[in-house]
C-alpha positions in Angstrom: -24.7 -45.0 12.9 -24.0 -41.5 12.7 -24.0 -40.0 8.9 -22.1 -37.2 6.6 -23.4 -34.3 6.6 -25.6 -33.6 3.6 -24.9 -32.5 0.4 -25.4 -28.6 0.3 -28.4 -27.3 -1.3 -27.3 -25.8 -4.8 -28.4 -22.2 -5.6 -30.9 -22.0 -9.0 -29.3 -22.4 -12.0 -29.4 -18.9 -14.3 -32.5 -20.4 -16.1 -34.2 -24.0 -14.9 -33.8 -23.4 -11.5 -31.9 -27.0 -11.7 -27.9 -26.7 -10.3 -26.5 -25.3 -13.0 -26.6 -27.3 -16.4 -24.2 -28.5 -18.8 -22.0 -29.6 -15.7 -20.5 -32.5 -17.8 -17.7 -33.2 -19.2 -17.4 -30.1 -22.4 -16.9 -31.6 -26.0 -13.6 -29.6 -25.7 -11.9 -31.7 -23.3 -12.8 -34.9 -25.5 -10.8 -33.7 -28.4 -8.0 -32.1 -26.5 -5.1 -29.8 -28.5 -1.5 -31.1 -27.9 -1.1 -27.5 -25.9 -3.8 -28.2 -23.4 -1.5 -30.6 -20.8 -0.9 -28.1 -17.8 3.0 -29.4 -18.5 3.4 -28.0 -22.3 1.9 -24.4 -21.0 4.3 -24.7 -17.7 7.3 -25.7 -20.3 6.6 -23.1 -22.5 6.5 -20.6 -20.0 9.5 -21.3 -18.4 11.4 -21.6 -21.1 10.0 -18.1 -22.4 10.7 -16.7 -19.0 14.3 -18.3 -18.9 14.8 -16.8 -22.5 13.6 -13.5 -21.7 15.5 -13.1 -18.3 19.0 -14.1 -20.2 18.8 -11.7 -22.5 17.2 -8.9 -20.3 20.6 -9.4 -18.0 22.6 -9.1 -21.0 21.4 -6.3 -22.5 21.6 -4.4 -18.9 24.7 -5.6 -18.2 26.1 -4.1 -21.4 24.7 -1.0 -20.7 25.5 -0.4 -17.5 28.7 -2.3 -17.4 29.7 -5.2 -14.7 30.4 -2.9 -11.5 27.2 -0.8 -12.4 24.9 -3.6 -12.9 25.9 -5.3 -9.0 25.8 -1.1 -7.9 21.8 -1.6 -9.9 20.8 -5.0 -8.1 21.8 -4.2 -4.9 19.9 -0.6 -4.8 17.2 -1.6 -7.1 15.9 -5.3 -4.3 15.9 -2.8 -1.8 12.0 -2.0 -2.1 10.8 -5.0 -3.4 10.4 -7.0 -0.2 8.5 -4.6 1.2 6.0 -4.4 -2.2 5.9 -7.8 -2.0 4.5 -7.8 1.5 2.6 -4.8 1.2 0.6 -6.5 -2.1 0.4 -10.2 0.1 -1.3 -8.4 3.1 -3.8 -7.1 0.8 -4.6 -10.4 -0.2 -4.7 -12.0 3.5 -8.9 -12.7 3.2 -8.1 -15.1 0.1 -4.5 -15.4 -0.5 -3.9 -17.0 -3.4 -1.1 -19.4 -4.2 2.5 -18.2 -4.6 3.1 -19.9 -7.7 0.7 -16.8 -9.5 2.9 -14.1 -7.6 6.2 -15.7 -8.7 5.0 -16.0 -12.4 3.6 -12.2 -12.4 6.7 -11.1 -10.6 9.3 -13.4 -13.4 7.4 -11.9 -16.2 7.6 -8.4 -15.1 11.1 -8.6 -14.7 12.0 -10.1 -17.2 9.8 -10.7 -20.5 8.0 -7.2 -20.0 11.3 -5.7 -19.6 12.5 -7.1 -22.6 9.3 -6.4 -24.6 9.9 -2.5 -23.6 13.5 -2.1 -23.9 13.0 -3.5 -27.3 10.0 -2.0 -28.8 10.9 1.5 -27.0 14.3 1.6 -28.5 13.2 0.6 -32.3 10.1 3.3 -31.7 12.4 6.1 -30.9 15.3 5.8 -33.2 12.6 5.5 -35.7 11.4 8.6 -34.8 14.7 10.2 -34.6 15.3 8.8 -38.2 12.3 9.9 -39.6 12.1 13.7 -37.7 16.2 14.4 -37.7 14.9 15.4 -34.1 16.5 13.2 -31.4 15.7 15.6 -28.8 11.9 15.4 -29.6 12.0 11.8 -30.4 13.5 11.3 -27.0 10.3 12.9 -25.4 7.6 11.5 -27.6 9.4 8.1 -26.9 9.1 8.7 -22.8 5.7 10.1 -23.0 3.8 8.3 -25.6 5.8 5.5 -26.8 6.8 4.2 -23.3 3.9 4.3 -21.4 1.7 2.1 -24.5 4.9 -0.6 -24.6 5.1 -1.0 -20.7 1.5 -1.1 -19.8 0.5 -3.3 -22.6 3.1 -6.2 -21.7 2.2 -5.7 -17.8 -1.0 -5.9 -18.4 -0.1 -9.1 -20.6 0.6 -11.2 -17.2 -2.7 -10.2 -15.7 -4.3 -11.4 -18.9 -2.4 -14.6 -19.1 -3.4 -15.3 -15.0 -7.5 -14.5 -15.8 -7.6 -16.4 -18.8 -5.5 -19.6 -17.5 -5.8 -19.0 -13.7 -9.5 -18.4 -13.3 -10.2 -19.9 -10.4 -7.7 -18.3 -8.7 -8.7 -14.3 -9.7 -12.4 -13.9 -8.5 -12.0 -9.9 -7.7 -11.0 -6.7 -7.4 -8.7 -7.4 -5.0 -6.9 -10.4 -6.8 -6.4 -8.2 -9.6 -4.7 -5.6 -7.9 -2.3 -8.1 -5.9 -1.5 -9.8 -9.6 -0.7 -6.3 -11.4 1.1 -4.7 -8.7 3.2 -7.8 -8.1 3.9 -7.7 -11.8 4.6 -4.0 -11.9 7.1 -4.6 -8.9 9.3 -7.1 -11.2 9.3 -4.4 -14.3 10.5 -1.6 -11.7 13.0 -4.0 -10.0 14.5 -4.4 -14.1 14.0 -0.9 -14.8 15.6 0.4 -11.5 19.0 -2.0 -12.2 19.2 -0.1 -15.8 18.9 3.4 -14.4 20.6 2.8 -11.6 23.8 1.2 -12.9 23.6 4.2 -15.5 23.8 6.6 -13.0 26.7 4.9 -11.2 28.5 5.0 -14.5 27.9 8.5 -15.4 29.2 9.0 -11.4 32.4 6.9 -12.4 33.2 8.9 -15.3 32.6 12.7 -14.0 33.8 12.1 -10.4 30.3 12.6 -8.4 30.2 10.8 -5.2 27.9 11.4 -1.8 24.4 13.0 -2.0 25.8 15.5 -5.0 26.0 11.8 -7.1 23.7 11.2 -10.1 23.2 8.0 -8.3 22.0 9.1 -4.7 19.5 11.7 -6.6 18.2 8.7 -9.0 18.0 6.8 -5.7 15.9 9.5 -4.0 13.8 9.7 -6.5 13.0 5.8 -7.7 13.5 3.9 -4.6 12.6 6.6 -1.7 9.9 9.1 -3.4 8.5 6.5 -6.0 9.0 2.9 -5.9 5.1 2.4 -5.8 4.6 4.1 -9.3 4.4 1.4 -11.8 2.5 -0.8 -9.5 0.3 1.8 -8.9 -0.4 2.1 -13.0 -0.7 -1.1 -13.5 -3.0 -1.6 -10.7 -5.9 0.3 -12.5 -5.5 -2.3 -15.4 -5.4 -5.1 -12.6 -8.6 -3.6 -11.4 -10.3 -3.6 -15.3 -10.2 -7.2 -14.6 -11.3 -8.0 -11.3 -14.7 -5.7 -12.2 -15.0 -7.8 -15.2 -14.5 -11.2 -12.9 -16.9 -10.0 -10.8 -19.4 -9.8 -13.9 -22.1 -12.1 -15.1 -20.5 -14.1 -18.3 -23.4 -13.3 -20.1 -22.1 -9.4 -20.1 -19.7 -9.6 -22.9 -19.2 -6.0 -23.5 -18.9 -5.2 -20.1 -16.1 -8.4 -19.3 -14.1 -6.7 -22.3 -14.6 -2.8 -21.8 -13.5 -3.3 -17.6 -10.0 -4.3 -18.7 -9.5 -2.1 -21.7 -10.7 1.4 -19.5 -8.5 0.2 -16.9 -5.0 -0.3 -19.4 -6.1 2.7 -21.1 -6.1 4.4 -17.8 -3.1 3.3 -16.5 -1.2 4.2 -19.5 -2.4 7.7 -19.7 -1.6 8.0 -15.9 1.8 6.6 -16.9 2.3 9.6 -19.6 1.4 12.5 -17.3 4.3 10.8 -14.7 6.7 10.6 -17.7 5.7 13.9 -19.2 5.8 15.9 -15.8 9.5 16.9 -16.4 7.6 19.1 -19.5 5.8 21.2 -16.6 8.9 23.2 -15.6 11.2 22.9 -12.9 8.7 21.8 -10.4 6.5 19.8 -12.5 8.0 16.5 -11.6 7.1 17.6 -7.5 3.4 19.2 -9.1 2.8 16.1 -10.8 3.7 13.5 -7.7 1.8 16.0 -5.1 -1.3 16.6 -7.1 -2.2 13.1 -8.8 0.4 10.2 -7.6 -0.2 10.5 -3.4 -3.8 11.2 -4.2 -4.6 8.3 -5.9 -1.9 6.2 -4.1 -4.6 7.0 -0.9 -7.7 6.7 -3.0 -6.9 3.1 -4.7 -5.2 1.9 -0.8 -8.8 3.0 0.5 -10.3 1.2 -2.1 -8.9 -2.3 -1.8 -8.9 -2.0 1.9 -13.0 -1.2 1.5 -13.3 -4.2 -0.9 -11.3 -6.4 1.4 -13.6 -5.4 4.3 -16.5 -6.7 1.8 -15.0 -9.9 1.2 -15.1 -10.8 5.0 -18.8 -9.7 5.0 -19.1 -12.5 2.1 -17.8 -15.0 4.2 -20.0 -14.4 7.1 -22.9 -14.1 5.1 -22.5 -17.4 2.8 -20.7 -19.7 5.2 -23.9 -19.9 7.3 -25.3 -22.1 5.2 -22.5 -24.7 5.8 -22.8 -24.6 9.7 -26.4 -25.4 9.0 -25.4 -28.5 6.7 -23.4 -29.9 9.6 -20.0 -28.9 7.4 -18.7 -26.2 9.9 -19.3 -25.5 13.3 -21.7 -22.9 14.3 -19.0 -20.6 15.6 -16.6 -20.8 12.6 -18.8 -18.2 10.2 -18.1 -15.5 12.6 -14.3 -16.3 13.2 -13.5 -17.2 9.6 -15.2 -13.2 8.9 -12.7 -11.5 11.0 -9.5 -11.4 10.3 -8.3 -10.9 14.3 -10.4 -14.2 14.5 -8.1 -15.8 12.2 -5.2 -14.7 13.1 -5.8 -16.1 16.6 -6.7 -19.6 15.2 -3.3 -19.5 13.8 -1.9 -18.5 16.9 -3.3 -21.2 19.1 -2.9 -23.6 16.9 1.0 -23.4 16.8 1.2 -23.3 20.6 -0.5 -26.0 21.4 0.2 -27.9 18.2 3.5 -26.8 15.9 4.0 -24.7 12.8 2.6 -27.3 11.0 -1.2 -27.0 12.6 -1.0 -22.7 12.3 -0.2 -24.0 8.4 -3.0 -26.4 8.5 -5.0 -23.8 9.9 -4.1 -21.0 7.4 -5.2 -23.3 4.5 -8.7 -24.3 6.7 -8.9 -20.6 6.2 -8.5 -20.3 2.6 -10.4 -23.0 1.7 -13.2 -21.7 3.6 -13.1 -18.4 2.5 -12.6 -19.4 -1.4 -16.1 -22.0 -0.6 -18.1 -18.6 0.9 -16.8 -16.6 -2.6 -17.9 -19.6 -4.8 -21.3 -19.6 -3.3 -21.4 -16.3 -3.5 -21.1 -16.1 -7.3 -23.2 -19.0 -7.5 -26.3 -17.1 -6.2 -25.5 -14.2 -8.5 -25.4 -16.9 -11.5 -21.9 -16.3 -11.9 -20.5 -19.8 -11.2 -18.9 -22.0 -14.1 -20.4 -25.3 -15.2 -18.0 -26.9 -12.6 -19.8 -25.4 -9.5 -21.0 -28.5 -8.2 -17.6 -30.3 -8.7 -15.7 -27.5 -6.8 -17.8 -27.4 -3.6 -17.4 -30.9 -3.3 -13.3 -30.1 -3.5 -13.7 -27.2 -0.9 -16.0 -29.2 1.4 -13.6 -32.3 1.2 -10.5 -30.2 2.0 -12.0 -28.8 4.9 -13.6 -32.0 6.1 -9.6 -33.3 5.9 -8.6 -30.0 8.2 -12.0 -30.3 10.9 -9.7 -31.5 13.3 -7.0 -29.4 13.8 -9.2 -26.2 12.2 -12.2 -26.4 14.5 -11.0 -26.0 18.6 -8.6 -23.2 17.0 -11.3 -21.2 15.2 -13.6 -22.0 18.6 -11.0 -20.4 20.4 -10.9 -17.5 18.4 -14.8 -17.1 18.5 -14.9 -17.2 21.8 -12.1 -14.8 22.3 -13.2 -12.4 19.4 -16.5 -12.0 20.1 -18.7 -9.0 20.9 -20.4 -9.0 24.6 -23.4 -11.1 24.9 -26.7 -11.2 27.2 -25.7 -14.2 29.6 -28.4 -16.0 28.3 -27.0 -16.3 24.8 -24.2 -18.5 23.8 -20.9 -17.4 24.1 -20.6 -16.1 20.4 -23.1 -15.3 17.6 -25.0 -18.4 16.2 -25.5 -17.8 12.7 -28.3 -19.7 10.6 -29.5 -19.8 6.9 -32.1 -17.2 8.1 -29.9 -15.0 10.5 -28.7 -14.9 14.0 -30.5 -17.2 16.5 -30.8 -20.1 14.1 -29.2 -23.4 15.6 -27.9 -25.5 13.3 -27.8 -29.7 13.6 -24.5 -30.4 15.5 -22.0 -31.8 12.9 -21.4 -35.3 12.9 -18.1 -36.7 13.7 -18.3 -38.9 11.0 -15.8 -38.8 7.5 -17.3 -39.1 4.2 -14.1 -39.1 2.4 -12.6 -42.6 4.4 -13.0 -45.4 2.6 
């Protein structure tokens, strides 16, 4: 009778060598607060968001008035689809689940935008109050005030993700995706406001066509700069993933990551507000010498650490071929992402949408089980290590069937040229290339 594959050998634990202790159940979860149900912090949420996004429309609607508000909205969801898409083909190697992207974006829009409409208004007519200077109140407010309020309530969705959604933000990469997706829903806010303003200033002095208040603010928010706040929140989006990437033992480091990265993002947020001081050209100066620099810098930067995660997954997943859990071609497919896309491909012509989505999540799975192993050799795995292999493993056991011929496929048609000898695509092993593994067994450990 044929048998399951084995369970996978366990890296050391950080100190016995035994597979990580104090896997239990915690004391914690034995006495559990009446806030700890995933439905009270879901309720609460919501409601908070659903507060926040009622009063944010208000408040913008009474500035800008009806007809400016619709002129707002309709200028101001022109670049987010593209952001949106730009920030989810970053995170193609490990996408994580749209329920994160929808919270980061909801809170950006709307309870970040609250937070800074708020606490910037109070903070400059108190300083207006307390100088008799509006002008100069006006420009302390845009260039110190503002850029401490926004970042700190941004970077108050990436905190809320890494502390609740830990799993789910294991890098550099996941960090960037969650702040630039929430700095995309505080622009899309931010853009109605100034937006509808503009049309209202039009409305009252008569400017229409590219001489309007409204086309330059257009030019300048939507055309020139719609990637500016994600691209300062994305350095505090990066504080984190360096610190998830760190041992839990390094306490200072997991803290100072985060905090450089905010601080950075909100000086980098003054010098943009504070580059109308520089002169006439200072706002051009500004966007020429520092934002397309490090627009370029911080793309080439994710695109290198994306380029590292696929490494990851051909480097752990070996083990698992070995173990009789994958196939000995799927390392090399699930490590390129051509290789993947062409498992997806086949899958929905020979078998439907729903296979190429079947696939996708074979893809996922597999990559989040390569990452976890990963950490785990580093001694950077939780107490639950054990548990959530056994998940990973179980959901691609459920997938073999429909993953496996389509991630064949796209070994075989991926792969580099071979010696005629060889086999048809690399054969990876727990020692490198040229190890055969034991063929995998046909044979479900998850039916009953």
């Amino acid at each position: 009778m044929a048998t399951s594959p084995p369970h996978p050998s366990y890296p050391s634990g950080p100190t016995d060598g035994a597979p990580f202790a104090g896997s239990g159940t915690p004391g914690s979860l034995r006495h559990a607060h009446w806030w700890q149900p995933a439905w009270v912090r879901y309720g609460a949420l919501s409601t908070l968001l659903a507060i926040s996004g009622l009063v944010i429309l208000a408040l913008v609607r009474e500035e800008t008035g009806t007809e400016g508000f619709l002129v707002g909205l309709g200028l101001a969801v022109l670049p987010v689809p593209l952001l949106i898409a730009a920030f989810r083909w970053l995170d193609r190697v490990e996408p994580g689940p749209w329920r994160n992207l929808l919270f980061c974006f909801a809170w950006g829009a709307c309870a970040a935008a609250l937070i800074a409409i708020v606490a910037n208004s109070f903070a400059t007519r108190w300083i207006a109050t307390a100088t008799a200077d509006p002008s100069s109140a006006d420009t302390l407010g845009a260039t110190v005030i503002a850029p401490v309020v926004e970042e700190s309530a941004k970077a108050a969705a990436v905190l809320l993700v890494f502390l609740f959604r830990r799993r789910d933000f294991t890098g550099i990469v996941d960090g960037v995706v969650i702040a630039g997706v929430t700095a995309t829903g505080f622009a899309f806010t931010e853009n109605i406001l100034y937006l509808g303003t503009a049309f209202g200033t039009d409305q009252l002095t008569g400017g229409t066509g590219i001489a309007s208040v409204t086309a330059a603010t257009f030019f300048v928010r939507i055309i020139m700069s719609p990637f500016a706040h994600p691209l300062f929140t994305v350095l505090t989006g990066i504080g984190f993933g360096i610190s998830a990437l760190s041992a839990d033992r390094r306490h200072l480091r997991r803290i100072a990551f985060p905090l450089a990265g905010l601080l950075l993002a909100m000086g980098m947020h003054a010098m943009w507000n504070g580059s109308s001081a520089f002169g006439q050209y200072g706002f051009f100066a500004v966007y020429a010498a520092f934002m397309v620099p490090i627009f370029g810098l911080l793309t080439w930067l994710v695109i290198w650490t994306r380029q590292r995660e696929l490494k990851t997954v051909r480097a752990e997943l070996p083990a698992y071929a070995v173990a009789g859990w994958l196939t000995p071609a799927e390392p090399y497919a699930l490590g390129s992402m051509r290789a993947r896309r062409i498992a997806r491909q086949y899958a929905r012509r020979h078998a439907g949408k729903a296979a190429a989505r079947e696939v996708a999540r074979y893809e996922a799975y597999a990559t989040s089980l390569a990452f976890l192993r990963h950490r785990a050799r580093r001694h950077r795995a939780g107490a639950d290590f054990a548990v959530r292999e056994r998940e990973l493993l179980g959901e691609l056991w459920r997938r073999r069937e429909v993953a496996r011929p389509a991630l064949d496929h796209a070994a075989r048609i991926t792969a580099p040229p071979v010696p005629v000898t060889a086999p048809p695509w690399p054969v990876y092993g727990v020692y490198g290339y040229g190890h055969q593994p034991a063929p995998y067994p046909a044979y479900n450990p998850y039916r009953s």
